[in-house]
C-alpha positions as CSV (number, residue, x, y, z in Angstrom):
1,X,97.6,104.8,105.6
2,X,100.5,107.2,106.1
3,X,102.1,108.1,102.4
4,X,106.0,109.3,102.5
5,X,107.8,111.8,100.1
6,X,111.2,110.3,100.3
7,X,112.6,114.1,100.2
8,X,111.4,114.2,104.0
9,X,111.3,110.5,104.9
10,X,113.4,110.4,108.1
11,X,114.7,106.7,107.1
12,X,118.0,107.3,105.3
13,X,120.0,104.6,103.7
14,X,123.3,103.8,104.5
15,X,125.6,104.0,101.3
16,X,128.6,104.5,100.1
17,X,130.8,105.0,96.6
18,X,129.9,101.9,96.2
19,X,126.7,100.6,97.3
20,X,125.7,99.8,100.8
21,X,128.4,100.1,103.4
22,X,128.9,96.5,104.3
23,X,128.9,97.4,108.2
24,X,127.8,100.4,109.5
25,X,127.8,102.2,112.5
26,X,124.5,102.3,114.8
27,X,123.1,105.3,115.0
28,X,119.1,106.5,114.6
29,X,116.7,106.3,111.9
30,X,119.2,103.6,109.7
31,X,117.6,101.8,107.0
32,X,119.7,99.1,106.0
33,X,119.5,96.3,103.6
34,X,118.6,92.6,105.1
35,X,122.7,91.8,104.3
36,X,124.1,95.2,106.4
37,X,120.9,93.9,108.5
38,X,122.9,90.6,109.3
39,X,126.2,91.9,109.4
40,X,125.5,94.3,112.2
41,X,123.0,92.8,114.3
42,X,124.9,91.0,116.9
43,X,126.4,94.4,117.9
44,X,123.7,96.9,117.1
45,X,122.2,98.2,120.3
46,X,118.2,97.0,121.3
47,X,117.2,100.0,122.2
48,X,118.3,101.5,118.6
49,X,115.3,101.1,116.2
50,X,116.7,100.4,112.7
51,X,114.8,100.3,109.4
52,X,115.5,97.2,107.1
53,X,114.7,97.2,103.0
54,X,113.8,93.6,102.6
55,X,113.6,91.8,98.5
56,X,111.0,90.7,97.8
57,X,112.5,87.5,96.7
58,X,113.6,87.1,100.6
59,X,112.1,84.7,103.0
60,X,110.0,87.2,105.7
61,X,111.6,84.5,108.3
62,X,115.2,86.0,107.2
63,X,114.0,89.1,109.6
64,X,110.9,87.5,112.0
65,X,112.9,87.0,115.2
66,X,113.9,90.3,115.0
67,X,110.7,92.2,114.3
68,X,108.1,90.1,116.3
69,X,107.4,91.4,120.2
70,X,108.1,94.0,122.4
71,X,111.3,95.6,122.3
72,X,112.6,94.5,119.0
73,X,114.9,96.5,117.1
74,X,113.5,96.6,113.6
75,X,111.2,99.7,113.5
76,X,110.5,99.5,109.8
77,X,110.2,97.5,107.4
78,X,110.4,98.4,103.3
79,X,108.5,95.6,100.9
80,X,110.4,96.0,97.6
81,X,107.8,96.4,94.6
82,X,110.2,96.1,91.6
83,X,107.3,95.9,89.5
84,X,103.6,96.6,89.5
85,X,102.9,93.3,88.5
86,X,104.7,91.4,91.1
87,X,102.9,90.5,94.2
88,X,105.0,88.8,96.3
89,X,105.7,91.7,99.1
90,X,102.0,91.4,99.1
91,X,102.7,87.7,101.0
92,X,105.7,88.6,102.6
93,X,103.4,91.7,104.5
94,X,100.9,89.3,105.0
95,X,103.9,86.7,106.9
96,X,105.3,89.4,108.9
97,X,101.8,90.6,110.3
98,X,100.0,87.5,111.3
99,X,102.7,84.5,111.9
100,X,105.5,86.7,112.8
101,X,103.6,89.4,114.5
102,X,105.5,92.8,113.6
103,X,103.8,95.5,115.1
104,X,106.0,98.3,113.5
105,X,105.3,100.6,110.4
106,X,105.1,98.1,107.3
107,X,106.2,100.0,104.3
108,X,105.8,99.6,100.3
109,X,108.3,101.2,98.2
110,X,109.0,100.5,94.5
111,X,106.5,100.3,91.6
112,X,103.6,101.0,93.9
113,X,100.1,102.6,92.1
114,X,97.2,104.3,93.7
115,X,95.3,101.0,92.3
116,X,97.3,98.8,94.7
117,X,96.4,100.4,98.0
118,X,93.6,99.0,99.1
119,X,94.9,95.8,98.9
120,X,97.9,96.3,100.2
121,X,96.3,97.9,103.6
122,X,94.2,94.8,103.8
123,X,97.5,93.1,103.6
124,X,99.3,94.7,106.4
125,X,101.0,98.0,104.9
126,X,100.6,100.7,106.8
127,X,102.7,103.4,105.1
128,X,103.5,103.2,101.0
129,X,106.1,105.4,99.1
130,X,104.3,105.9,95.7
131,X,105.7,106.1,92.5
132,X,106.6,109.5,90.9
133,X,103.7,109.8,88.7
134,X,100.6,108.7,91.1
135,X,98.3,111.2,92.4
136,X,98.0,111.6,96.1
137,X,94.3,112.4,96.1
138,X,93.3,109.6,94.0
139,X,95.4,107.4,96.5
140,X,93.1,109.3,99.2
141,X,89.9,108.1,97.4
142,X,91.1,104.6,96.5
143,X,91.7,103.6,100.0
144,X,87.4,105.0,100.7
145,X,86.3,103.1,97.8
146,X,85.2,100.1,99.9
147,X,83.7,100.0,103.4
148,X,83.8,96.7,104.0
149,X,85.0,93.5,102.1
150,X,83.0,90.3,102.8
151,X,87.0,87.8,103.3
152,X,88.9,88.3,106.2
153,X,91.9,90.6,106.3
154,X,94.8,91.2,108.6
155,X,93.3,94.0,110.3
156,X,89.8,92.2,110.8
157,X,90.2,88.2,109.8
158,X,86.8,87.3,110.5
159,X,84.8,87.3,107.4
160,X,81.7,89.7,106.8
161,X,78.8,87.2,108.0
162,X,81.0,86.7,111.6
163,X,81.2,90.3,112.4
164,X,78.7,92.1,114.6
165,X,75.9,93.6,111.7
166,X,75.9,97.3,112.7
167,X,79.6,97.4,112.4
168,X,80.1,95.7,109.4
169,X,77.2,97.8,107.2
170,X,78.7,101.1,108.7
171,X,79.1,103.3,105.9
172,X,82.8,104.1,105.4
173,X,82.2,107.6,106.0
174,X,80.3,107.5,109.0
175,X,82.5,109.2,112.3
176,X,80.6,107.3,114.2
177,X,81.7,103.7,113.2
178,X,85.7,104.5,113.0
179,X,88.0,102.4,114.0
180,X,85.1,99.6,113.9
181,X,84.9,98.6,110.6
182,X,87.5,98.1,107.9
């Protein structure tokens, strides 16, 4: 999991006075809101990846047909954790992974606590923005906690008793078993 400090993030939002800038200009390494998203789609060039801060009150279709397969414009994709205690980005990660198929980096941003990561890896989040206050190393050892989980996930969906034996009891520390467990 990749973990971003928002002083070097290369992402940069597109804002004015105001708020957002209702239409901006294409240019590399945007990250705009699903509504400048909209506005500026027809005309934003393919070949441009753009970043796109979805709610997490939004529909993950609002965005699908333009993160899913090759050569897709959306790059990035923030999850909006308002609150600790609200899991929907957790579904809309899920959505965007398996039935819409985005491939690109899968960000959490918000509320988001070193208790929350290994969950939200097993959900389809590849990169998270943590809160102030969390502690990188705990974040470290929180994602190590668990080798192996006996459900599904989006990175392996078959459950525990469908998986090949050696590589599901590989300890999580093992070298020679990464990249072949959880």
């Amino acid at each position: 999991m990749k973990f971003v400090d928002p002083r070097r993030d290369r992402w940069h939002a597109v804002d004015g006075e105001d708020g957002p800038v209702p239409q901006p200009d294409p240019a590399p390494d945007r990250l705009l809101t699903l509504e400048q998203w909209h506005a500026v789609r027809a005309h934003w060039p393919r070949t441009l990846p753009v970043g796109v801060r979805l709610p997490n009150d939004a529909d993950p279709q609002a965005i699908a047909a333009d993160a899913g397969g090759p050569g897709a414009p959306v790059a990035l994709i923030v999850l909006a954790f308002p609150k600790w205690t609200d899991g929907r980005a957790y579904s809309q990660a899920r959505l965007l992974r398996v039935r819409h198929g985005f491939r690109g980096e899968l960000r959490a941003a918000g509320e988001v606590l070193v208790d929350m990561l290994p969950l939200l890896q097993r959900c389809g989040v590849d990169a998270v923005q943590l809160r102030p206050d969390q502690d990188l190393d705990a974040a470290l050892h929180a994602l190590g906690l668990f080798g192996a989980h006996y459900q599904g996930d989006v990175r392996e969906p078959r459950p525990l008793f469908a998986r090949d034996r050696r590589v599901a009891a590989a300890p999580a520390d093992d070298p020679s078993f990464a990249g072949q467990g959880i």
